[in-house]
N, C-alpha and C positions, 0 to 999 in steps of 0.2 A: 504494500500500500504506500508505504512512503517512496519507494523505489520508485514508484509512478508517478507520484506525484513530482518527487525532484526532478525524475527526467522533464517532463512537460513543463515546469518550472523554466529548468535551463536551457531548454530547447526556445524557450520565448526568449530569455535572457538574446539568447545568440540572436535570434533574430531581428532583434531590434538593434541589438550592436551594428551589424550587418546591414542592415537598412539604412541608421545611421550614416554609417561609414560610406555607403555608396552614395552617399546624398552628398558628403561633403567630399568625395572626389569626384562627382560630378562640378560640385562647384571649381574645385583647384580646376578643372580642365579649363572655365572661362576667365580663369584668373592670369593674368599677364604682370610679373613683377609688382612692383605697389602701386598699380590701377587700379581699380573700380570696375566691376563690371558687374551687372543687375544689383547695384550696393550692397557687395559682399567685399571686404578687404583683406588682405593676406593674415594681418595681425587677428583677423575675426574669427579666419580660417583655425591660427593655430591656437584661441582659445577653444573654438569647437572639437578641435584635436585632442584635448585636455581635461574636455567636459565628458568626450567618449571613452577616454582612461581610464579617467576615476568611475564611470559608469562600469566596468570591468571588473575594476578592484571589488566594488562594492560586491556586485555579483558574484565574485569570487570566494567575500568572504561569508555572504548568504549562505552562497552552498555548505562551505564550512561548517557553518551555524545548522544548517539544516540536517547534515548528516549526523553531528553529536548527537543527536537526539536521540539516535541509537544508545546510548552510554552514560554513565552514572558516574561521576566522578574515573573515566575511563575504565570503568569495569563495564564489560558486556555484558545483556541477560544471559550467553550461552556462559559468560565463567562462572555466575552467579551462580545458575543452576550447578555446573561440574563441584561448586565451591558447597551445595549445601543435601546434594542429591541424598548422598551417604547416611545422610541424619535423617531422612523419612523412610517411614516402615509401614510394610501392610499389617493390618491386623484383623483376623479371622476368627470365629470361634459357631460353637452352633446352639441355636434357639429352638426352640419349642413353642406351638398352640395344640390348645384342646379342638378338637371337632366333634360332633356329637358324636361320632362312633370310636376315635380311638388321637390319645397324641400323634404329632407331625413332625417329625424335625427337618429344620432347614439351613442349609449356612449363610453366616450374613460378614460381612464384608467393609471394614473402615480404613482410616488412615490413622497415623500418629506421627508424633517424631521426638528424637531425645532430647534430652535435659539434664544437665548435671546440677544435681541439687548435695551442695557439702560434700564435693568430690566422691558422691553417688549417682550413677547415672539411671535416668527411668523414663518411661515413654508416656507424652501427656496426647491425651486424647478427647473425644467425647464421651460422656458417659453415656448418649444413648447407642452411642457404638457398643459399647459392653456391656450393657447394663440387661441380668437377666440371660446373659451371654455362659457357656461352660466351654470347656475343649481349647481356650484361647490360644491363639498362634501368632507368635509377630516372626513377622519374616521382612529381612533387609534387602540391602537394594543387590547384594550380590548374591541373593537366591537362599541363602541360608537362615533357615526357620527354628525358632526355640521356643519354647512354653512361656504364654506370660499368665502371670496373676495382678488382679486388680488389689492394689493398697490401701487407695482411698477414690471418692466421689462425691460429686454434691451432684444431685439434680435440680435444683436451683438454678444451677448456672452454665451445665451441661459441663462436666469437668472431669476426668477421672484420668487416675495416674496409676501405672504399670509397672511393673518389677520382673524384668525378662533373665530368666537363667542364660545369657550365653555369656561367652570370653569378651574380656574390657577391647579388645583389637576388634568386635564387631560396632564399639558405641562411638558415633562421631557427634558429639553434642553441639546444638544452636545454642546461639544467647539471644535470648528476649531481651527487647528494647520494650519501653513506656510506651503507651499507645495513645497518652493524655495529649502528646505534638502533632497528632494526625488531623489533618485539614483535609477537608473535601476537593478530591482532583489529584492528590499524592497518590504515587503510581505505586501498585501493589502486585505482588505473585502469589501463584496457589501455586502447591506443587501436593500431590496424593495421587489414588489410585481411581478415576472415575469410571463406571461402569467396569472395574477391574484392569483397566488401559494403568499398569503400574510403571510410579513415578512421570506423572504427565504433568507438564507446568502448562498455564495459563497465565494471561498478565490482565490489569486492566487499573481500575484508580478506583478511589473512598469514592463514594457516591454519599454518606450522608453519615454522620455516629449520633450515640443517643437514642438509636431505636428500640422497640420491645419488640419481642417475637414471642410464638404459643409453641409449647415444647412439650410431650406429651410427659416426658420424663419429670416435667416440674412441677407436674400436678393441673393445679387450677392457676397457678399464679404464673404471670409472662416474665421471659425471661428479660432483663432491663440494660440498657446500657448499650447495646450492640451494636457492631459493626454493618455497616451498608456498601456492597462493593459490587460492581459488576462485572467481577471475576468468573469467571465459569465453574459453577459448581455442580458435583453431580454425586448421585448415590456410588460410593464406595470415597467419595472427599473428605466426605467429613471425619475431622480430626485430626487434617494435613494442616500444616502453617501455613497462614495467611504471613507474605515476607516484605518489608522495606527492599528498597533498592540498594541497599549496604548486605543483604542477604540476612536481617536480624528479624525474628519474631515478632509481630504487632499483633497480631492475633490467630484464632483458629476458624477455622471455616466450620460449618456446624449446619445448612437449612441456605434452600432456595424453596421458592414460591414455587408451587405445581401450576404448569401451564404458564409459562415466565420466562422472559429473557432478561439477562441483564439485572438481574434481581437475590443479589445473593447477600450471607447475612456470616456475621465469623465473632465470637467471641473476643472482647479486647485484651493486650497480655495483662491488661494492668488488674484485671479479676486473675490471672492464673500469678502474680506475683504476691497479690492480696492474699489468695488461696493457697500456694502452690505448701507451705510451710504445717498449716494442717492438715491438711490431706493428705500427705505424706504420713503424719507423726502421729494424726489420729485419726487416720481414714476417713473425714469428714472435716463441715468445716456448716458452724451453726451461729456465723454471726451476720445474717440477713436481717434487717432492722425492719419492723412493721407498724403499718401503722393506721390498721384494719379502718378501712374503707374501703366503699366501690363507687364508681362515678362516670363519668363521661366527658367528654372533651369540649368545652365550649366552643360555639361558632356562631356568625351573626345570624341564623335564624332559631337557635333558641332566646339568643340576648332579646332580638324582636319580640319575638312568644313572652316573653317572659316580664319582658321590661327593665333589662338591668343594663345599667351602663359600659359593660367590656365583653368582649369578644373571642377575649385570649382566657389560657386558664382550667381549670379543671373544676368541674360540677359535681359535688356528691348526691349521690342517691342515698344511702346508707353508710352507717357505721356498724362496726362489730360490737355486740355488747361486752363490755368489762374491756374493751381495747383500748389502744394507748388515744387514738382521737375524741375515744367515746369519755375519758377520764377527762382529756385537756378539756370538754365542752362543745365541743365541735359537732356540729347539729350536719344531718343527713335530711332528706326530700320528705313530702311530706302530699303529693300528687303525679296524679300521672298524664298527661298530656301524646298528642300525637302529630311531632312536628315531622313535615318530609317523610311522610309511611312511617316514621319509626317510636315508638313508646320511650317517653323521655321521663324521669322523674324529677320535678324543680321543684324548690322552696330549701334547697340544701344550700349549704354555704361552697363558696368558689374559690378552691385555695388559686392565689394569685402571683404568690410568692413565701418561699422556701429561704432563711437565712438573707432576705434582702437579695438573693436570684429569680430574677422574672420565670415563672412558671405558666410555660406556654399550653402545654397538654397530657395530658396522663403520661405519654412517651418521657416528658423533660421532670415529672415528677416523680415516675420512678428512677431513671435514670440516675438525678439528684441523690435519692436517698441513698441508691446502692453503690454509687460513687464516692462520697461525702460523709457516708455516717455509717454509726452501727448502732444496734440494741442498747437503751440504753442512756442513749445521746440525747440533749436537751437540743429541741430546734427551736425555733420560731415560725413559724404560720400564719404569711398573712392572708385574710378569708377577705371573700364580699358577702356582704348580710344583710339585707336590705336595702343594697345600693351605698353601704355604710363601708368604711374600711376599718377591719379590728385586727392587731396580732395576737396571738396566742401560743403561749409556750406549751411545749409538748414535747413529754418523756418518752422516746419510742420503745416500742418492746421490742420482741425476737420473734423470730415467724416461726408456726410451727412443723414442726419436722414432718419430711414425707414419709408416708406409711408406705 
């Protein structure tokens, strides 16, 4: 694609140099010493001479500029890839359903890749890769396959870490980078096994952070915080690294939308570096902060319906009883209405902002909290309530555990 476009690029380039150039030695032909002829003069001739040079140069250093773009600080995606293939692994194991007349087994099919955590190495993945999984197999990139067992998980946040019996000469471990510097349009790689195609990279850039996704593994509650990327992702990806252009860790691929292009979604490292320390130590990791409510996402045809001054924001419907919202005071809906086909509950309070952080929608409200806080933690709350603005502190709890 860029190959194409640079050539047609440089192909006009030439052509207009070329045009140029014929024009102004058509004109030298009518030019006689320092005469005049159709008022062009020789001294005119050889700024246009100089005008066509630097038109060259420039051109030349276009193309320059155009072909980096291949390269990252002079690294290639092809080193990059050679630089981190080694560290991703297939991982296999086999599941089971009931059917009314007798169990099924099936083999299912993930990515991972290493990590050395306190000069122990182990394979961080998805937990709905293994979760519910027996038989586990992680096999590297040079065909050779060994038993893993799972050490720890949270389904929470789709997370789970591996402990593979093989020799230290099979582990080539990555280093995760923070994912808190990632800007939408920063260029990103997958590298995993899609549709079993083992170690296939794709490339592509953030499409958006801060989002929530439904995870079946996490129960009722969405996963928060997440990465948005329009990496190619595919069944057998998930739990490959999502890479910087330095070849470091920014997050895990984890879920694309069914029926979707360009829509894929990768957990950020900065949950697996908050995480990675329990999970390890205590197989688990149970400091997700709550702060039981459910609600909706304000837009200007509730605000209309409704009559309330903002647009932006989160709308409760409910509170949990004896929850951490329901203790701070924090009032939930109190009718039901039916804006644009859908059942909406208002008369609940609108949280609008989080610690003096504008809180634009459910997405940036949970995000927030699983970012920023734990169990626990005193926030502040600011609500709308009658068109009124209140803050309100509130003690968050702990969410609780999946069954």
């Amino acid at each position: 694609m860029y190959e194409n476009k640079s050539y047609k690029k440089n192909n006009y380039a030439k052509l207009t140099i070329i045009s140029v150039f014929i024009a102004a030695m058509f004109i030298v032909g009518f030019v006689s010493g320092g005469s005049y002829i159709y008022g062009i003069s020789s001294s005119e001739i050889e700024d246009l001479q100089s005008q066509i040079n630097n038109f060259k140069t420039n051109n030349d250093n276009n193309k320059t500029t155009y072909i980096s773009t291949y390269y990252y600080n002079e690294t290639s995606l092809s080193n990059i890839y050679k630089n981190v293939k080694d560290s991703i692994v297939v991982i296999s194991g086999i599941a089971a359903y009931q059917t009314f007349w007798s169990v099924q087994y099936y083999e299912v099919q993930g990515s991972g890749f290493v990590y050395d955590f306190k000069d122990e190495p182990v394979v961080i993945t998805n937990n709905h890769v293994v979760s519910e999984v027996s038989d586990i197999v992680v096999t590297f990139s040079n065909g050779n396959s060994y038993p893993g067992e799972v050490i720890g998980s949270d389904g929470y946040s789709d997370l789970a870490v591996l402990s593979v019996n093989a020799p230290s000469e099979e582990f080539h471990p990555l280093e995760i980078s923070s994912s808190s510097t990632l800007e939408v349009g920063d260029p990103v790689i997958a590298i995993g096994s899609p549709m079993g195609l083992e170690n296939s990279m794709t490339t592509g850039i953030i499409s958006q952070t801060g989002r929530t996704i439904e995870e079946t593994s996490a129960g009722s509650y969405p996963i928060a915080n997440i990465i948005q990327t329009n990496v190619a992702i595919n069944p057998g990806n998930s739990g490959g690294p999502l890479l910087n252009y330095e070849g470091k860790v920014v997050g895990i691929t984890t879920a694309i939308i069914e029926n979707s292009e360009g829509l894929g979604f990768a957990i950020p490292s900065n949950t697996i570096l908050k995480e990675i320390e329990s999970l390890i130590e205590t197989g688990s990791y149970n400091q997700h902060p709550w702060l039981g409510v459910s609600g909706t996402d304000m837009s200007y045809s509730i605000a209309q319906a409704t009559g309330v001054n903002v647009t932006y924001g989160w709308l409760i419907s409910s509170v949990t009883s004896n929850g951490a919202a329901e203790k701070a005071g924090i009032q939930g809906g109190n009718q039901q209405i039916r804006i644009n086909n859908d059942n909406i509950i208002i008369g609940g309070d609108i949280i609008i902002a989080i610690d003096g952080t504008r809180i634009i929608n459910g997405d940036s409200l949970m995000s927030y909290l699983e970012e920023h806080t734990q169990p626990n933690d005193t926030i502040i709350i600011t609500i709308l309530r009658n068109n009124q603005t209140l803050d309100i502190s509130v003690i968050l709890g702990q969410r609780p555990s999946l069954t």
